[in-house]
N, C-alpha and C positions, 0 to 999 in steps of 0.2 A: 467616609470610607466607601470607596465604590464595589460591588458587589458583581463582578463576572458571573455570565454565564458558560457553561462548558459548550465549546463548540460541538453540536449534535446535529444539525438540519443542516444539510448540502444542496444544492439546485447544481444538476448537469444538463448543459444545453449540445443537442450532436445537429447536426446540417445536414441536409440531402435533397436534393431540385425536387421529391416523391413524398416528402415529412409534412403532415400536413397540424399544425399545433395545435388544435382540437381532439382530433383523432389519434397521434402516435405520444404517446404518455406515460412511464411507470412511476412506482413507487418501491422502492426497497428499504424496507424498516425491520430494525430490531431495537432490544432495549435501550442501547447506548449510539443508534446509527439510525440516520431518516435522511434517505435522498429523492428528492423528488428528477426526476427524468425526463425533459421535454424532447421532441423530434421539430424540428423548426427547415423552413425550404428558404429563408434567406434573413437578414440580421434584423429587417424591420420589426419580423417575429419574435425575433432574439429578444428584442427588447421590449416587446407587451408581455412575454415568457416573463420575462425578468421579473417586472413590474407586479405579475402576478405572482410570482414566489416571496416574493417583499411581504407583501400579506396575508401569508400562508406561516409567515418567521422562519425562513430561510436564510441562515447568517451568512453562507459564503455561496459564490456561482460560479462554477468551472465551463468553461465550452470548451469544445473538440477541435481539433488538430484545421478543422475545415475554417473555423475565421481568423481574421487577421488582428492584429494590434490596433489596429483601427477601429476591426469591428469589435472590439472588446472595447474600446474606448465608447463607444456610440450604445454601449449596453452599462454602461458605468453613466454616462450622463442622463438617460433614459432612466435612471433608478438616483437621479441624483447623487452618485454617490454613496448610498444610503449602505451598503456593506462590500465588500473584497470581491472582485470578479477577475478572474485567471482566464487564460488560455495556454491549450496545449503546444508544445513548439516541440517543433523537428532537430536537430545538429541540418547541420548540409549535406553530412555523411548521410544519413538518414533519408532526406528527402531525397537525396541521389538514389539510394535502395530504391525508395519508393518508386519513383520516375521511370525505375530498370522494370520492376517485376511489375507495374500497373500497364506500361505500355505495352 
């Protein structure tokens, strides 16, 4: 009988060309919730990030709206696989917003 753990440790990975992944880092924890928070300046990061939450027992890794399916793939092969890696995605509706009030 196999014996589940409850999903508690979260890794969020966010992008910005200024994030430097040494330096921008949080953690937010309580009893039943632990996210570790990296700041990452482009995906190669993304995935030493990963790699190091892997050995922290981080079950699952979200990144931010800033990479692509790609780069979510290239952060899933970099951790072999080894748990659930998400990205955020827009509607078209949405990134048309975004596109109006960023420009």
């Amino acid at each position: 009988m196999e014996c589940k753990m409850p999903l508690q440790r979260y890794g969020f990975i966010v992008k910005s060309a200024d994030l430097e992944m040494f330096k921008h880092h949080a953690r937010l924890h309580s009893e039943n919730f632990d996210m570790s928070i990296a700041g990452v300046s482009d995906v190669a990061q993304a995935e030493l990030v990963a790699q190091e939450m892997i050995t922290k027992g981080i079950q699952l890794i979200e990144m931010c709206g800033g990479f692509t399916a790609e780069d979510a793939q290239r952060v899933r092969d970099a951790i072999n696989d080894h748990i659930p890696v998400g990205y955020v995605q827009y509607t078209d509706e949405e990134r048309a917003r975004l596109q109006r009030e960023l420009s």
